[in-house]
C-alpha positions in Angstrom: 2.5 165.3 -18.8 6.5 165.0 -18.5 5.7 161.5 -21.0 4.7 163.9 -23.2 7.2 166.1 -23.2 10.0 163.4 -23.4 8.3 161.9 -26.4 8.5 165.4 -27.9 12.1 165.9 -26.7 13.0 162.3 -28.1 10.9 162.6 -31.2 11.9 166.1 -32.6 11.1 165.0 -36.3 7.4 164.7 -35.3 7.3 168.5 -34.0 8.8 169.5 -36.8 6.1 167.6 -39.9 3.4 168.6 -37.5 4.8 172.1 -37.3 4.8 171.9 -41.0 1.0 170.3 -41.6 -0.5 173.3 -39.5 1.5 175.7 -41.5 0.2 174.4 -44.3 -3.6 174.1 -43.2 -2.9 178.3 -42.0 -1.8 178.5 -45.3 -5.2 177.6 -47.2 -6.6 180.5 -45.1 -5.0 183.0 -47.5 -1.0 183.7 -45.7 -0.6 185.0 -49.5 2.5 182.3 -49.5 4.1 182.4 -46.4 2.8 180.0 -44.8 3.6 177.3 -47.6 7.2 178.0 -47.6 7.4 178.1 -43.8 5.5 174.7 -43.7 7.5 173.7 -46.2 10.5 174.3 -44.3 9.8 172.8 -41.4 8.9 169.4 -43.2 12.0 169.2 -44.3 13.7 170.4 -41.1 11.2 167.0 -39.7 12.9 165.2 -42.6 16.4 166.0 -42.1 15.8 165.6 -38.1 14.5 162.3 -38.6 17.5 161.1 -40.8 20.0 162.9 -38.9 19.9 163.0 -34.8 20.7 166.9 -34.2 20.1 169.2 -31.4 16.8 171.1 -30.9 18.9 174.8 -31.2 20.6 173.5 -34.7 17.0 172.3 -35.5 15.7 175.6 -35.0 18.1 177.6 -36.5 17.7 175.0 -39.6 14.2 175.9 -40.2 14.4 179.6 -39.5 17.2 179.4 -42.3 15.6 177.4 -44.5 12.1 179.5 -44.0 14.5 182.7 -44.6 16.1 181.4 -47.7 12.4 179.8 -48.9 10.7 183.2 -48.4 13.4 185.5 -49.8 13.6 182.9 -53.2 9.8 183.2 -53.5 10.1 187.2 -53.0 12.4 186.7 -56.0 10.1 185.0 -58.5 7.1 187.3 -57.3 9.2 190.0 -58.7 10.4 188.5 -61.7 6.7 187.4 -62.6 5.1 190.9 -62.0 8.0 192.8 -64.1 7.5 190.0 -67.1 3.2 190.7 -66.0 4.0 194.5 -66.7 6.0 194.2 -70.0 3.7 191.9 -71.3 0.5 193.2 -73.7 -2.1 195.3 -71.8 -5.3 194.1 -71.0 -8.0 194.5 -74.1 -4.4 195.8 -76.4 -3.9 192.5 -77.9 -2.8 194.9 -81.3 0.3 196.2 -79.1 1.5 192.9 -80.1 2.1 193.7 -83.6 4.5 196.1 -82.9 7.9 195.1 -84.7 5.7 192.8 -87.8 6.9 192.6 -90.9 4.5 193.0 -93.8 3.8 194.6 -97.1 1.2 197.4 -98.0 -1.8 196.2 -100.0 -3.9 199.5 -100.6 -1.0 202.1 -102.0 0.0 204.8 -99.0 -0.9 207.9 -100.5 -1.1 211.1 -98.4 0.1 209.2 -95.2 -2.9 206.5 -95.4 -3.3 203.0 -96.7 -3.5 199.7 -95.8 -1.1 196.4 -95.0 -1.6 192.9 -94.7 -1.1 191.2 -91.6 -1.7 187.5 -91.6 -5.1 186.8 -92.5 -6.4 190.3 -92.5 -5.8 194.1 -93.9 -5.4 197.0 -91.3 -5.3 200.8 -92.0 -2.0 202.1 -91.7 -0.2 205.6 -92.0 3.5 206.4 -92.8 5.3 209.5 -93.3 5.9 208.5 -97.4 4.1 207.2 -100.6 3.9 203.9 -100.7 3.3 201.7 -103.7 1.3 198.5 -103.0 4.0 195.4 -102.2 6.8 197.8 -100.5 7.6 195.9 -97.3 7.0 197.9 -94.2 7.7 197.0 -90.2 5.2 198.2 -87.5 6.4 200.8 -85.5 3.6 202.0 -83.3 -0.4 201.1 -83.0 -3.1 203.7 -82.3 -6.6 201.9 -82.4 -6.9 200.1 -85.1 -4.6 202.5 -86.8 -1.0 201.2 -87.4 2.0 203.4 -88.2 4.1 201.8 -90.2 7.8 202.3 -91.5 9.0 201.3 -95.0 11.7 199.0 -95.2 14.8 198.3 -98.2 13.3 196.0 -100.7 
């Protein structure tokens, strides 16, 4: 038994990539991420151990900073990704996306309805204003398959 333990108190860099391998086997059982950046961690803690001879306390304190700084940085880019998730289109709204098109009115606007072109199709629109067919209009809003259009200078 003490063999053992002096091969693990000569060895640190082996404690620390085994450390790491059963973080990373926790981590296929669903730690949602923390597990990988904690294994992570201490693989490069084993890395650094085994290039550089350092002190089991400074070890320790390198991993728990590394985890700590891997963690927080993957907090970061969870956050990041759900705001851009939540600005992006809605699910099934793929016509939110024509908000802000330019295009021209095909089927005159008169009494608020008509119709523009939008790349390879016509949609119903409404505006506020008569329009005669070729006035350029921008997209301001979609309800349906209804778009609400505002005219633009010529």
């Amino acid at each position: 038994m003490t063999d053992f333990l002096t091969v693990i108190y000569d060895y640190p860099h082996w404690v620390f990539i085994a450390l790491g391998g059963i973080l990373l086997i926790i981590e296929l059982l669903g730690t949602a991420g923390y597990g990988l950046w904690s294994g992570i961690a201490a693989i490069v803690v084993g890395l650094i151990a085994w290039a550089i001879p350092l002190s089991w306390p400074i070890l320790w304190i390198l991993f728990s900073i590394f985890t700590l700084i891997s963690a927080y940085l993957w907090w970061l880019w969870l956050k990041k990704r759900e705001q851009d998730r939540a600005s992006k289109i809605a699910i099934n709204q793929p016509q939110q996306e024509l908000i802000g098109t330019t295009t021209f009115v095909t089927d005159a606007i008169i009494n608020g309805s008509g119709r523009v072109k939008i790349k390879d199709g016509t949609w119903s629109a409404k505006c506020n204003q008569d329009l005669e067919v070729g006035h350029p209009v921008e997209v301001i809003a979609v309800d349906g398959i209804i778009l609400t259009v505002k005219p633009l200078n010529k």
